[in-house]
C-alpha positions in Angstrom: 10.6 -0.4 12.6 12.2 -3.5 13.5 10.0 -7.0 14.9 10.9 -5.6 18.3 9.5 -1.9 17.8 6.4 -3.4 16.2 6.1 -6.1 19.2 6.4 -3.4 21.5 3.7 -0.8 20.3 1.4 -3.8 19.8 1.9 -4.6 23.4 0.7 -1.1 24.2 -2.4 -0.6 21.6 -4.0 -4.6 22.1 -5.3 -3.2 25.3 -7.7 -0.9 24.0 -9.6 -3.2 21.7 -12.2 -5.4 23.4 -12.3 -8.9 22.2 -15.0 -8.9 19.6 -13.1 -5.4 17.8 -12.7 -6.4 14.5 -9.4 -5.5 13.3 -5.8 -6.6 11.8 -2.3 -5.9 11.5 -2.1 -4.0 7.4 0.3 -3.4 5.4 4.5 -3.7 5.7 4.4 -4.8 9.3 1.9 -7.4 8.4 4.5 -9.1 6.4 7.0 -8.6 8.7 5.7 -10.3 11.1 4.5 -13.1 8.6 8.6 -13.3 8.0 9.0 -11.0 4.8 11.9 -8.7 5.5 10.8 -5.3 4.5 11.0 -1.9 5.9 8.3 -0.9 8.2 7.9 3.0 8.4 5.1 2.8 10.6 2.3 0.4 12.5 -0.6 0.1 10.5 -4.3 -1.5 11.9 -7.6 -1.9 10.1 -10.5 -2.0 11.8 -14.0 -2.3 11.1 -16.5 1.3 11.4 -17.6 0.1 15.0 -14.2 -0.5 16.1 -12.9 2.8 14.8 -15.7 4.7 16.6 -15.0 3.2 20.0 -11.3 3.4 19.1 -11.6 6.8 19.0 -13.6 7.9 22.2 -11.1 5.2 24.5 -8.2 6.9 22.9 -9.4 10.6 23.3 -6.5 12.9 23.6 -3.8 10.4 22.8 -4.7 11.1 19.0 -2.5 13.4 17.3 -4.8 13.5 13.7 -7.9 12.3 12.8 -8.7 12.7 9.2 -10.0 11.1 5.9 -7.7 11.0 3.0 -9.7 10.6 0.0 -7.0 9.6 -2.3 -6.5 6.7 -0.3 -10.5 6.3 0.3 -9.6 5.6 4.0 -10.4 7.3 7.5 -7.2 7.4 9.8 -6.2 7.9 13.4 -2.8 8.9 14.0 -0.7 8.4 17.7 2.4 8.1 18.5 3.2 5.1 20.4 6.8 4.8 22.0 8.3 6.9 19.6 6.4 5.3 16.4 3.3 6.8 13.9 0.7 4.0 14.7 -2.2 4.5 11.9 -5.4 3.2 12.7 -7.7 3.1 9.6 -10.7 2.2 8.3 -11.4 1.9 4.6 -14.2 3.4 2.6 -14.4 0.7 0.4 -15.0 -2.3 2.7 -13.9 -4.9 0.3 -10.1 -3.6 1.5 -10.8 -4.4 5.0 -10.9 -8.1 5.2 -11.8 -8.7 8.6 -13.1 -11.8 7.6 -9.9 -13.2 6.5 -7.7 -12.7 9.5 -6.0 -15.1 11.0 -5.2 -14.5 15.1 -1.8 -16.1 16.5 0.6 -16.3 18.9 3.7 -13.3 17.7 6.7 -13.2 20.4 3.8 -14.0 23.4 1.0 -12.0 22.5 -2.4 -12.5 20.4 -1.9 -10.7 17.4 -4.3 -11.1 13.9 -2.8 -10.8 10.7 -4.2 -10.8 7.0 -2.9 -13.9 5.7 -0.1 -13.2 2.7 -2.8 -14.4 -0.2 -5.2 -11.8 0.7 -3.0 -9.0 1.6 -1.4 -9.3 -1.9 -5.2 -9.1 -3.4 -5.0 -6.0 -1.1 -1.8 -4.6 -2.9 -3.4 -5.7 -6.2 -6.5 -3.5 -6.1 -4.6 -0.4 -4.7 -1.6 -0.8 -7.0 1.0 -1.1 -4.9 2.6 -3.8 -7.3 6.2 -4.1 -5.9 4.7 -5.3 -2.4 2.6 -7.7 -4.6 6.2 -8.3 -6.9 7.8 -9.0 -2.5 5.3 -11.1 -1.7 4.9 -13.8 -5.1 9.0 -13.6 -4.4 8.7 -14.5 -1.1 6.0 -17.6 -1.6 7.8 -19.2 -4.2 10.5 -19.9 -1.7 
């Protein structure tokens, strides 16, 4: 995905969280839009357990898979959102969430909220992903 494909399926999946939904932008299209260039396969969001419950009764039938993946330790929703996987998750172990770290901004005219670069490499860290932590320490000492 390029900035535009994740501005544009952003535009279409903001509308269905009320304003006091906990959640972020995760993983590589976090630090895309932060201003790491990295390939983004798909749109991933983290929300908190409310949020995912009321994500999934407003989005019904537009849900292609709704499962738990216990290798990962996480619950997902999976759509398809102008021709992109969009995974909406929500951790097991709710020390990966963060939702008390985001940070909301202005992205290319919309409100979008982002895990800042320091906590989504503690992120990587803990689920060893260590080349995204290796991308990101490369990209801060800039």
């Amino acid at each position: 995905m390029e900035k535009k494909d994740i501005h544009n399926v952003l535009r279409e999946i903001i509308p269905y969280f009320d304003k006091e939904d906990k959640w972020r932008v995760e993983g590589s299209a976090n630090l895309k839009i932060q201003g790491i260039e990295t390939y983004v396969k798909d749109l991933d969001l983290v929300v908190s357990l409310e949020t995912f419950r009321k994500l999934k009764k407003k989005l019904g039938n537009k849900i292609l898979s709704d499962k738990f993946i216990p290798d990962k330790g996480k619950f997902v929703l999976i759509l398809n959102i102008k021709g992109f996987e969009v995974e909406i998750i929500r951790y097991y172990d709710q020390s990966l969430e963060m939702l008390d770290r985001i940070l909301e901004e202005e992205w290319w005219g919309i409100r979008v909220r982002i895990l800042p670069l320091k906590y989504a490499r503690e992120v990587y860290q803990k689920v060893g992903m260590i080349e995204k932590v290796q991308l990101i320490d490369s990209y801060t000492k800039k």
